[in-house]
C-alpha positions, 0 to 999 in steps of 0.5 A, a space after each residue: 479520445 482515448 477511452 471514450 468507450 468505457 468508464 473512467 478508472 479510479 483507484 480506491 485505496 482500502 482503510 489499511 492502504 490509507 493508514 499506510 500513506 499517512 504513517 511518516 517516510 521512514 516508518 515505511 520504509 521500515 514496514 516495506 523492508 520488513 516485508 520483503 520490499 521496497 519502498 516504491 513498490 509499497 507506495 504503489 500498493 498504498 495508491 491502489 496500483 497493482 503489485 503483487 499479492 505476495 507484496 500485498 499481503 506481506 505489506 497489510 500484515 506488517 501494517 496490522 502488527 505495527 498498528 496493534 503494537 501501537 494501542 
């Protein structure tokens, strides 16, 4: 009974992770590359796992320009 003695743990994915997931494939993987990435490591941080904050931070900012350059 693995973790019985604590909550369970949910990931919770922010507005921009959201947006990340539902841009198409290779939009991600042009937003991961611009950022310095791949794309398995930008997918893990659109589900909410853990990557590194440099990565997070590189991934948010590309999400950001590419979602001003589209209004």
């Amino acid at each position: 009974m693995r973790g019985f003695l604590k909550p369970s743990f949910r990931h919770n994915p922010s507005e921009s992770q959201k947006a990340f997931q539902g841009l198409s494939r290779r939009r991600r993987v042009r937003l991961a590359e611009a950022a310095k990435t791949n794309l398995v490591k930008a997918s893990q941080w659109a589900r909410g796992a853990a990557v590194a904050p440099a990565i997070a931070n590189a991934l948010d900012a590309q999400l950001k320009a590419h979602l001003a350059k589209k209004k």
